[in-house]
C-alpha positions in Angstrom: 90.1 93.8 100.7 93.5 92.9 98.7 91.7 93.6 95.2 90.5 96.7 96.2 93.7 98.3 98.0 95.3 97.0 94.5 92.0 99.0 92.6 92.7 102.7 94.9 96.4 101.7 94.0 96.5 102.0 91.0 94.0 104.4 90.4 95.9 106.6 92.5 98.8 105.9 89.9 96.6 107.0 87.3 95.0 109.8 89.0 98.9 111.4 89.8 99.6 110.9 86.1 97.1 113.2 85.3 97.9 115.6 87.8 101.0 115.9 86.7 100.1 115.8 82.8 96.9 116.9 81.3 95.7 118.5 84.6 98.7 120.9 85.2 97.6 123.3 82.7 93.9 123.6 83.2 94.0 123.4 86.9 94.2 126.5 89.3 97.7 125.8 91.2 96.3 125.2 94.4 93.3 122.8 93.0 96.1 121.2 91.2 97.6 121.2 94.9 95.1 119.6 96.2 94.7 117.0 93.3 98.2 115.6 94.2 97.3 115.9 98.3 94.5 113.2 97.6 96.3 111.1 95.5 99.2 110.9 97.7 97.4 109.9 101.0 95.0 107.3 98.5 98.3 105.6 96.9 100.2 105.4 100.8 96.6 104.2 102.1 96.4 101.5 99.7 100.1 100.5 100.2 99.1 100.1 103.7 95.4 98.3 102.8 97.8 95.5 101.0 100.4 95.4 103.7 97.8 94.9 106.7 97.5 91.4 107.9 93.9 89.5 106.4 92.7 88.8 110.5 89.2 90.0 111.4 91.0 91.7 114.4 92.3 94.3 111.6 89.0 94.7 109.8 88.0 98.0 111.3 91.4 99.6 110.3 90.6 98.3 106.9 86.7 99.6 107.1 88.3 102.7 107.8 90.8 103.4 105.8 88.3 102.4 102.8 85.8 104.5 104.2 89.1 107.7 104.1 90.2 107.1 100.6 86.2 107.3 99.2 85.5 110.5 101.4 88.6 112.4 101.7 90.5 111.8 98.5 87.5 111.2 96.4 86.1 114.6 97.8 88.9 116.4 97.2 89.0 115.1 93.4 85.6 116.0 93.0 86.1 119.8 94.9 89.5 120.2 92.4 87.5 119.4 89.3 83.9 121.3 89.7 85.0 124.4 87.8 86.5 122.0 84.9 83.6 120.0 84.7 81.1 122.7 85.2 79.5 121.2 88.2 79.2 123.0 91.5 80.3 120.1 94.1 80.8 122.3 97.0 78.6 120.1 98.7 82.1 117.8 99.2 83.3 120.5 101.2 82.6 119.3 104.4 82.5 115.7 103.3 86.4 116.1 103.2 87.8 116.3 107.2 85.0 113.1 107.6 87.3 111.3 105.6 90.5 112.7 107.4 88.9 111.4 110.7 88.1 108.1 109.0 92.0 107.6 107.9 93.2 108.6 111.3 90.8 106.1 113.4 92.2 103.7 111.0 95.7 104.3 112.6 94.2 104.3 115.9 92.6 100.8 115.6 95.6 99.8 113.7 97.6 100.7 117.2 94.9 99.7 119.2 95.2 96.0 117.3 99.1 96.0 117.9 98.5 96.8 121.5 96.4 93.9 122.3 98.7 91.8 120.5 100.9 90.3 122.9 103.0 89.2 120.4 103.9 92.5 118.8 
């Protein structure tokens, strides 16, 4: 799970780099917006994929902060870029809040794990 929170990481370097480079010109300002929205939440969920502890009790907090960064920031790369690639992906769309939902039951079993933890 370490090689691939280090893989979103620094992807989501790269990603912002464009954004803030070759994208800011070509990009309507709230796609361009939006580009940044996704990498931000990817790079801090990835910080947060290499900080968790490696237990089995966290792996569902892991599954589903994967499962956020693949369907809400990858969405909303794909939803930002479809008029520069010439591809309709509206289809993301509603693909995009699935992957909100995903990042936020992360948290929640992340809690949940601390909770039941009677060390913590």
């Amino acid at each position: 799970m370490k090689r691939i929170a280090a893989i979103f990481g620094g992807l989501a370097v790269i990603l912002g780099a464009l954004s803030a480079h070759a994208l800011q010109e070509v990009l309507a300002p709230q796609a361009l917006e939006s580009f940044k929205t996704a990498t931000t939440y990817q790079l801090f969920h990835a910080i947060a994929l290499i900080a968790l502890p490696s237990s089995e009790k966290f792996i569902w907090t892991a599954r589903c902060w994967v499962a956020g960064i693949l369907l809400f920031s990858f969405s909303i790369y794909g939803l930002a870029l479809d008029e520069l690639v010439g591809l309709n992906l509206s289809f993301l769309g509603p693909i995009t809040p699935l992957g909100g939902l995903s990042l936020i039951l992360g948290w929640a079993f992340l809690w949940n794990s601390w909770t039941n933890d009677t060390r913590a």
